[in-house]
C-alpha positions, 0 to 999 in steps of 0.5 A: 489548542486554545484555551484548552492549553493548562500550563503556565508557560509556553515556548512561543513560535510566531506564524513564520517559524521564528521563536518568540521566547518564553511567554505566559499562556495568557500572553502568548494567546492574546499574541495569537488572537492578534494574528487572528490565527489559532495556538497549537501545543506541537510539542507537549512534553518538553519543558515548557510546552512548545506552542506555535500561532498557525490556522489549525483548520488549515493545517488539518485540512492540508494533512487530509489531502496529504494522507489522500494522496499518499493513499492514491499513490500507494499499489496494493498488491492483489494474490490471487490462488490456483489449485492444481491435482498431479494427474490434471488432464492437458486441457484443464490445465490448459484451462488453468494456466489462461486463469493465471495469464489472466491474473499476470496480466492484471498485475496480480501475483499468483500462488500455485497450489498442488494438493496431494493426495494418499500416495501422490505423496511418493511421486512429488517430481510430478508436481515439480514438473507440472509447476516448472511447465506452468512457469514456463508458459507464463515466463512473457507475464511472469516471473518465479518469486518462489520456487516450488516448496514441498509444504505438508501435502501441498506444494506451493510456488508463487509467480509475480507479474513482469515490472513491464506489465505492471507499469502498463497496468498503472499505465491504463488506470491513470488513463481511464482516471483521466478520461473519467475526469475529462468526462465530468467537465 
């Protein structure tokens, strides 16, 4: 930028995007002061170097917003964890499966565990079934994304939320974001 530009030549592009040709560096930051704008290196390796007369603090500041809003509209994806034993009581998995309505209903996926132990290994159907019930109650939040795999002594199966729930989720966040807003006028 500026000064700091070390070669000789410089391919010259106005604030306007026209080309200028090819002109000394003194020259082209003489053009640039007359604009009273800053010169920018854009494309260094080329032969010569292309430098273009722009406001650089603009130009930085217009990126940051643009990184800022890209980041704000971006959807993190949360997966929350639920472990489960074979031979679970009704009630506690009752228990369980209101953790998992809960995290569907923040739009959260979900990974259900079943850890065997010793010889619960011989009986893995139990743990099919247990998930397959489990999906099955939480079918209006959720969705299987992966069915349920037989992974070491643990068999695991992940459930996604509903786009619909998703989209109401998204929905409230940017009603509660303009409310706050509304809030501080």
């Amino acid at each position: 930028m500026n000064e700091r530009i070390r070669v000789d030549e410089v391919r010259l592009i106005d604030p306007e995007g026209n080309q200028l040709g090819i002109k000394p560096t003194r020259e082209a930051l003489s053009i640039a002061l007359d604009y009273d704008l800053d010169l920018v290196e854009i494309s260094p390796n080329s032969a010569p170097p292309v430098c273009r007369i722009m406001d650089y603090g603009k130009f930085k500041y217009e990126e940051t917003q643009k990184a800022k809003k890209a980041k704000k509209h971006q959807s993190t994806i949360v997966i929350k964890e639920m472990k489960l034993r074979p031979k679970i009581e009704d009630h506690d998995f009752n228990t369980k499966k209101k953790h998992v309505r809960r995290f569907l209903s923040a739009a959260a996926k979900v990974k259900v565990t079943i850890m065997f132990r010793g010889r619960e290994m011989t009986h893995t159907e139990l743990g099919k079934a247990l998930l397959e019930r489990l999906a099955d109650e939480v079918s209006d939040l959720g969705t299987v994304e992966s069915l349920p795999k037989l992974d070491g002594r643990n068999m695991i199966m992940v459930i996604g939320p509903n786009p619909d729930v998703v989209a109401e989720v998204r929905r409230k966040k940017e009603e509660g974001a303009k409310d706050a807003k509304d809030e501080e006028s």
